[in-house]
C-alpha positions, 0 to 999 in steps of 0.5 A, spaced: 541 567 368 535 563 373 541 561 378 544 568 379 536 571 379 535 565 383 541 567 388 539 574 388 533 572 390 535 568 397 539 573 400 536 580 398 528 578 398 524 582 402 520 578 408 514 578 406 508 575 409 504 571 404 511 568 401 511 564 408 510 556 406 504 554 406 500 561 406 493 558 403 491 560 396 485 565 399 490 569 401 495 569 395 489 572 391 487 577 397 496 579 396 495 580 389 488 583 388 491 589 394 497 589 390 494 592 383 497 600 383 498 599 391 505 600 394 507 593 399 507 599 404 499 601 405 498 592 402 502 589 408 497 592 414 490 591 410 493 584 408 494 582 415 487 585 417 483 581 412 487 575 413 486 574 421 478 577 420 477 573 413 481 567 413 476 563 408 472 565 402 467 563 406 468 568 412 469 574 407 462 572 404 458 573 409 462 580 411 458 587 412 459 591 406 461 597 410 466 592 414 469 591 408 470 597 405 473 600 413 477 594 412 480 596 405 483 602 408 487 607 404 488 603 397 485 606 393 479 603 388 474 601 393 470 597 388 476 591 388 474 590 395 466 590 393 470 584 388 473 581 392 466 580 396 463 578 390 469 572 388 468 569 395 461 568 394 462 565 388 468 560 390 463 558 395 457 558 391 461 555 386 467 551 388 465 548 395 469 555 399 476 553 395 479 557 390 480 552 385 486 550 381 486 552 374 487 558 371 481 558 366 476 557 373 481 562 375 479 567 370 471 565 370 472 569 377 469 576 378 475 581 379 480 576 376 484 577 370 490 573 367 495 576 372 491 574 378 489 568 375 497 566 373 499 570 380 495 564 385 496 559 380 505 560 381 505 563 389 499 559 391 499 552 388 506 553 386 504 551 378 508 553 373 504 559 370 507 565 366 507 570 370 507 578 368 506 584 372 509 591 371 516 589 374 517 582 370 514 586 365 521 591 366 526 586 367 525 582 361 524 588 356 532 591 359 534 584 358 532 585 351 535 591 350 528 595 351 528 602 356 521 599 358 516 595 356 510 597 351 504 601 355 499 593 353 502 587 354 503 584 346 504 577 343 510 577 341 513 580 349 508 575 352 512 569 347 519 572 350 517 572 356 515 565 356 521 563 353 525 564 358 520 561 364 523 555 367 521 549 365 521 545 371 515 548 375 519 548 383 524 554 378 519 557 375 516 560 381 522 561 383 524 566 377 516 569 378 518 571 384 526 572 384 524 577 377 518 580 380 523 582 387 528 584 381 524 590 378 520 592 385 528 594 388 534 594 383 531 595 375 526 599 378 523 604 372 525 610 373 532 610 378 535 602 377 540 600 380 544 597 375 551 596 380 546 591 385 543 587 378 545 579 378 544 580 371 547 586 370 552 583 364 546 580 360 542 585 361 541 588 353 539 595 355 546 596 359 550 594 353 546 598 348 548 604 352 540 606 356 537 607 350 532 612 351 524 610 352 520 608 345 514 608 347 513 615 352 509 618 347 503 612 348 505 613 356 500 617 362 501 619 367 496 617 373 495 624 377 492 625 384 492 631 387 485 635 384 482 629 380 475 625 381 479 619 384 481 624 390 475 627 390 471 620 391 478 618 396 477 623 401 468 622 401 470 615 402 476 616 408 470 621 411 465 615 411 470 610 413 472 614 419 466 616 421 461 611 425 455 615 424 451 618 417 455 624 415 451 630 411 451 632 404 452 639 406 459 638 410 461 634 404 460 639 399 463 644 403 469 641 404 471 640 396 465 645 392 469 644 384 468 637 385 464 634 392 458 634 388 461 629 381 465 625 385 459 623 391 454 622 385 459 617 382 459 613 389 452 612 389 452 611 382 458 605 384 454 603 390 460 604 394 456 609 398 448 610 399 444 616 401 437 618 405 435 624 406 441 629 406 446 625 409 450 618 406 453 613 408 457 607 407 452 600 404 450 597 410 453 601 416 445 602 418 443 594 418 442 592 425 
């Protein structure tokens, strides 16, 4: 199975920036972070912006918090930017402005899970690691004859996946890799392309006739439009676009059901201050 997924891989992977040879671990870990619930479309020109401004944990520590917040652009969650900050000073002052090699150090970074930490230890230091997002999450569900994979990772699925995980390191970042692309543009979720798998004739869920979804019932569906997080998302395109404090009023008329919740959350979240009637990001006021 590694070599058809391998093959697959070669020739059908997208040419991405960050999987370049020699791309630094700092910046694997910005891909990754970006990536979380994030389109590569909206990831790839934030990517390619901090990586020429902030090119080092160090550089990124010393940046202005509202540089860093009109730098996060449109994707969404704006603290994992504000996280992002807060982990590079800690490489600094913890690790000498290196991302360090372990996954335990890893994880001991603020904003780090176990699929970040696993993420930089493969595509970063090329470590054999066992990496599970939602894509490889998908694939190896099918493969064992599962529509998709439970809504939480559980302990008997993570003891398959890494059952199947290469044990020669060079191949086991390469079936991260090559699973990850599977489940991003061929076994997708809700329209795979089954006639383009390399992996189609072992594939379980096939065999079994597409069984329908066992878990759709413990499933939610993330909405956008009318909710909190779209109402905080347009307060914070407003500010970022804006080089001057913006007055509460305007904000409140633009969005009357939910400007007030949504603005009273920011300043709770410190992605936004206040003096007076006007707000603004943090920072954008220091000389």
């Amino acid at each position: 199975m590694f070599i058809e997924i391998a093959a697959w891989f070669d020739k059908h992977g997208r040419d991405l920036p960050w999987r370049e040879d020699g791309t630094p671990p700092w910046h694997i870990m910005l891909c990754e972070v970006m990536s979380q619930q994030t389109p590569v479309a909206r990831v790839l020109p934030a990517w390619l912006e901090w990586t020429e401004r902030w090119p080092t944990p160090e550089a990124l520590a010393q940046g202005r918090t509202d540089d860093v917040l009109r730098a996060w652009k449109s994707l969404g969650y704006p603290r994992r930017a504000l996280r992002l900050r807060e982990c590079a000073q800690v490489i600094v002052e913890r690790h000498g402005g290196e991302v360090p090699h372990s996954e335990e150090e890893l994880l001991a970074l603020p904003g780090i899970g176990s699929y970040t930490a696993a993420a930089v230890m493969a595509f970063g230091f090329g470590k054999r690691s066992l990496v599970l997002d939602t894509n490889i999450r998908r694939v190896i569900a099918r493969l064992h004859g599962e529509a998709l994979p439970p809504p939480a990772l559980t302990k008997p699925e993570r003891e398959r996946a890494a059952g199947m995980l290469p044990e020669d390191v060079d191949e086991s970042v390469v079936w991260n890799a090559g699973v990850m692309e599977l489940g991003a543009l061929v076994c997708t979720a809700r329209s795979p392309i089954c006639s383009q798998c390399p992996v189609a004739e072992e594939c379980g869920w096939r065999e079994l006739g597409y069984p329908a979804d066992l878990h759709a019932h413990r499933r939610k569906t993330q909405q956008w439009e009318g909710t909190m997080r779209q109402a905080r998302g347009n307060i914070m395109r407003a500010l970022r676009d804006s080089a001057d404090p913006i007055p509460v009023a305007s904000i409140l008329e633009a969005d009357p059901s939910r400007a007030e919740a949504a603005l009273e959350g920011l300043l709770t979240d410190r992605l936004v201050e206040r003096s007076g009637e006007h707000v603004f990001l943090p920072g954008s006021l220091d000389s």
